[in-house]
C-alpha positions in Angstrom: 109.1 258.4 156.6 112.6 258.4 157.1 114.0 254.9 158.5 115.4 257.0 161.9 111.6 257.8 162.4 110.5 254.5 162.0 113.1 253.2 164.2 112.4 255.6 166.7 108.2 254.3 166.7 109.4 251.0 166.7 111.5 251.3 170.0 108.6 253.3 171.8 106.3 250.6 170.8 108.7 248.3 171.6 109.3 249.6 175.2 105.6 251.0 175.7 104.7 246.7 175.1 107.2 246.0 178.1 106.2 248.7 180.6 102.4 248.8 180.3 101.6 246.4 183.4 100.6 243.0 182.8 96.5 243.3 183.6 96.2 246.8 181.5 94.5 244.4 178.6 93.1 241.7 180.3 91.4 242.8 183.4 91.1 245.5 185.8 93.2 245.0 189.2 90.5 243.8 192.4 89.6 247.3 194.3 90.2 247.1 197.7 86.7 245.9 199.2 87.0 242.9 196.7 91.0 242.3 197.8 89.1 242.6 200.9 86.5 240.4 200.5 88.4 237.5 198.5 91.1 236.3 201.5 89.7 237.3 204.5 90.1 234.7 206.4 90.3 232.4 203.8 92.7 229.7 202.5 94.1 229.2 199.4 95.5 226.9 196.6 98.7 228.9 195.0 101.0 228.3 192.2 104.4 230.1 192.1 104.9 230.8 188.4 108.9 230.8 188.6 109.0 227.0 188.9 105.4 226.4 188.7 105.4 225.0 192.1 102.7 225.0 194.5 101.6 225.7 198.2 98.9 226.7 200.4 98.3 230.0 201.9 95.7 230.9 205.1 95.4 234.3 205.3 93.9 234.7 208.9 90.9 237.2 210.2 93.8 239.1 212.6 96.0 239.5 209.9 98.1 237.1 209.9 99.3 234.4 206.8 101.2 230.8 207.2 101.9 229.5 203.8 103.1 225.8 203.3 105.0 224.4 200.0 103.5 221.1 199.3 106.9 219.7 198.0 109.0 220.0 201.4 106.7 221.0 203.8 108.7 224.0 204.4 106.2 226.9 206.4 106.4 230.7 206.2 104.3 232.8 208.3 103.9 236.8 208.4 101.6 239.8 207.7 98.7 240.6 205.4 97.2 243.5 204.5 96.3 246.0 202.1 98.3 249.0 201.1 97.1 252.8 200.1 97.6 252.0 196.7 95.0 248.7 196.8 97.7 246.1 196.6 97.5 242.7 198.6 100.6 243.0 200.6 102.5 240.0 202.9 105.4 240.9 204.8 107.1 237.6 206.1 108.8 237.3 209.2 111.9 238.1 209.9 111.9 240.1 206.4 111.6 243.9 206.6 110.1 245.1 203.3 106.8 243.6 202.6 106.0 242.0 199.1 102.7 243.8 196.9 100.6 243.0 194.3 98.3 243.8 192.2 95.7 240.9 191.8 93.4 240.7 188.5 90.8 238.1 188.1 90.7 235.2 185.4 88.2 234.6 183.3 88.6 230.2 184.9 88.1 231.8 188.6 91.8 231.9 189.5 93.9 235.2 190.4 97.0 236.7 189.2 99.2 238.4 191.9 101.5 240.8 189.9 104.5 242.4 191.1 105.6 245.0 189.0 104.2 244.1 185.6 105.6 240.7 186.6 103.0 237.9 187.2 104.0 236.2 190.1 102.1 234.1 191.6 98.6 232.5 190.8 95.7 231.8 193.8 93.9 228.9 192.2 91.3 228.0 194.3 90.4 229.4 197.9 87.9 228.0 200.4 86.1 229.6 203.6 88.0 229.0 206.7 91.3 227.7 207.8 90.6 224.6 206.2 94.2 223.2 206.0 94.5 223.9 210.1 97.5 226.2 209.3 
């Protein structure tokens, strides 16, 4: 094989490792009844995987979510729901294009949220009910 044509596999498998999205080898994404089913009116733990720091998130019967950073206490509220594509979707206030993700079990019980290929966010723990009185 010529070195062009080994260059050339080396690049697709190079690129094909980038592009395939995040949960293709680990798990399958949550179908919609299970999205559904796992934050319906529920709160929970988080972790945001940029600076590993962490929150809490209620994401309400009616639809809506508050979300509170432990660190400064800063509060968000907005939007859930789930999109045509079965994507867990939260669309803050005062923002006008809603953020999506995929979400993929782990084998420990916590969930990736995955944007893109790009894991964003982790829910580590969630309990029945508005337990943090958000």
């Amino acid at each position: 094989m010529s070195p062009a044509a080994l260059r050339t596999i080396f690049v697709t498998l190079l690129l094909y490792s980038v592009i395939v999205p995040a949960w293709s080898a680990e798990s399958e994404p949550l179908s919609r009844e299970e999205l559904y089913d796992l934050v319906y009116d529920k709160t929970a733990d988080c972790r945001k995987e940029k600076d590993q720091s962490t929150c809490v998130n209620y994401f309400s019967a009616d639809g809506e979510i508050a979300q509170v950073l432990h660190k400064t206490g800063k509060r968000k509220d907005g939007r859930w729901f789930l999109d045509d594509s079965d994507r867990l979707c939260i669309l803050w206030n005062g923002k006008i294009k809603p953020y999506c993700f995929v979400v993929t079990e782990n084998d420990d019980g916590t969930y990736n949220m995955v944007k893109r290929g790009k894991h964003i966010s982790t829910m580590l723990k969630l309990y029945e009910g508005n337990t943090e009185k958000l």
